[in-house]
N, C-alpha and C positions, 0 to 999 in steps of 0.2 A: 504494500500500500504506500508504503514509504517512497521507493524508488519510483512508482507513478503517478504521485503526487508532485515528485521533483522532475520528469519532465515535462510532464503538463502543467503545472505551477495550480495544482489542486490542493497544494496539504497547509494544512490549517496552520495558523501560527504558532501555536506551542510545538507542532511537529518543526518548526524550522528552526524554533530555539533549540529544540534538541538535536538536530542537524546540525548545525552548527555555519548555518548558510551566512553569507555575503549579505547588508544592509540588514543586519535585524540583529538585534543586541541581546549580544551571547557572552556578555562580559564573565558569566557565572562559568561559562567552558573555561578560562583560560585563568580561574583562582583554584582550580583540582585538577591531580595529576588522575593518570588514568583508572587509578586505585583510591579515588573518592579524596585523599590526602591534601590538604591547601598546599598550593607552590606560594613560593616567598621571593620575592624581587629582591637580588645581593643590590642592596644600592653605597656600599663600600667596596671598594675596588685598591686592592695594595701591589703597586706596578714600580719594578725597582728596573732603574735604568733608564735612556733613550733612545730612539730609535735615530738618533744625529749623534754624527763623529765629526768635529767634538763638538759637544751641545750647544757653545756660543759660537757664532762666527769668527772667524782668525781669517786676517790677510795672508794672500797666497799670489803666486805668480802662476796664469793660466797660460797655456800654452795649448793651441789650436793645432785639430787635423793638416789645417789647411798653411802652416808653419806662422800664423800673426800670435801675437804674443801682448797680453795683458797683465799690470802689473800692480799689486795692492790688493785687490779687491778683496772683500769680505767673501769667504766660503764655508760652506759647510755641508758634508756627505748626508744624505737621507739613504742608510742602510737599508730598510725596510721595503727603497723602491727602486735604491741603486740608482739614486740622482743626483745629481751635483748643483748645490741650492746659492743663490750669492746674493748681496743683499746691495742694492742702492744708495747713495748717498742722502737719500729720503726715506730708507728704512724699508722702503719698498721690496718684500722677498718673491725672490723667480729663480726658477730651473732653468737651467741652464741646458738649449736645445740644439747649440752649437758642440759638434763631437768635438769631445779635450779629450788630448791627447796625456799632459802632464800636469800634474796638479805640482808645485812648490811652494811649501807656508813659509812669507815673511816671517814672522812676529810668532811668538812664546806662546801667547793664547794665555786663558785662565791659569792653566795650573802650570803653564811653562817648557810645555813637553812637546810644542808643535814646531817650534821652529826647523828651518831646512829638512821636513821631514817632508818625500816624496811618494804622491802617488801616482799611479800610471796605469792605462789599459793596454788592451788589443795583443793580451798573451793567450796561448793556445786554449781553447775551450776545457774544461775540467768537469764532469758531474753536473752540477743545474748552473756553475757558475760561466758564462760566457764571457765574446771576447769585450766586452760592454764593460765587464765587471774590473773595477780598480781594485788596485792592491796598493799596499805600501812595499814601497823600493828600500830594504833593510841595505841591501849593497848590491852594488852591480862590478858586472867583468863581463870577464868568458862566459860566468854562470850567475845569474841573480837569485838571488834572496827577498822573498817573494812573502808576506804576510796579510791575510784576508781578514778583513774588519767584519763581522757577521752580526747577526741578528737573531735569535734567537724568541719565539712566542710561546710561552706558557699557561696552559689555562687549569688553575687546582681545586679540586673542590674539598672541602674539609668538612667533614662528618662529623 
């Protein structure tokens, strides 16, 4: 009765509340789990970390596919989407849609640990990580020394 009530749009409203149909208020479906039990909204959330290397901007010197070369600017890596973020002289934040080729941080940054420290893409593809994906240049030669800033998402539920 049910199912031909819903393609013919015959069944009564309390059958739709229980249905749990589109346009009719079924708020009472989504306070019990399927085992009659109230669900509880976490509205506390404990998130350690960022998903930006490093979390404030630090001036860096870009360096373009195309060999032009930029020099100061505010940057900062969005792990999470694997974009390179830089910020205007009016605070204004943008992605960066031009392929860089080198990242070089001027300046220390907050805690001091960013200066001359390079990143760089367009190494051989690895697992999920592409030739898109920058690394940090620990040293280079013959053989570079290659280190991946990652990102990691956890979700824990506590009983």
């Amino acid at each position: 009765m049910l199912l031909f009530g819903i393609v013919f749009g015959n069944t009564p409203n309390a059958d739709c509340q229980n249905a749990g149909l589109a346009g009719v208020n079924n708020t009472q479906q989504f306070m019990q789990d399927v085992h009659g039990r109230p669900v509880y909204l976490m509205t506390e959330y404990n998130t350690q970390g960022s998903p930006f290397y490093p979390e404030k901007y630090v001036k860096a010197n870009l360096y373009l596919k195309g060999g032009s070369v930029y020099h100061d600017i505010p940057v900062k890596f969005n792990l999470q989407q694997n974009l390179v973020l830089y910020q205007l002289a009016d605070g204004t934040e943008n992605a960066a849609i031009t392929p860089i080729q080198k990242i070089i941080f001027t300046d220390a940054g907050v805690d001091g640990d960013m200066l001359n420290k390079t990143f760089k893409n367009g190494f051989k593809s690895l697992d999920t990580l592409n030739q898109e994906t920058y690394y940090e240049v620990l040293d280079s030669g013959k053989i570079s020394l290659l280190k991946y800033h990652g990102l990691k998402i956890t979700d824990q539920k506590f009983y």
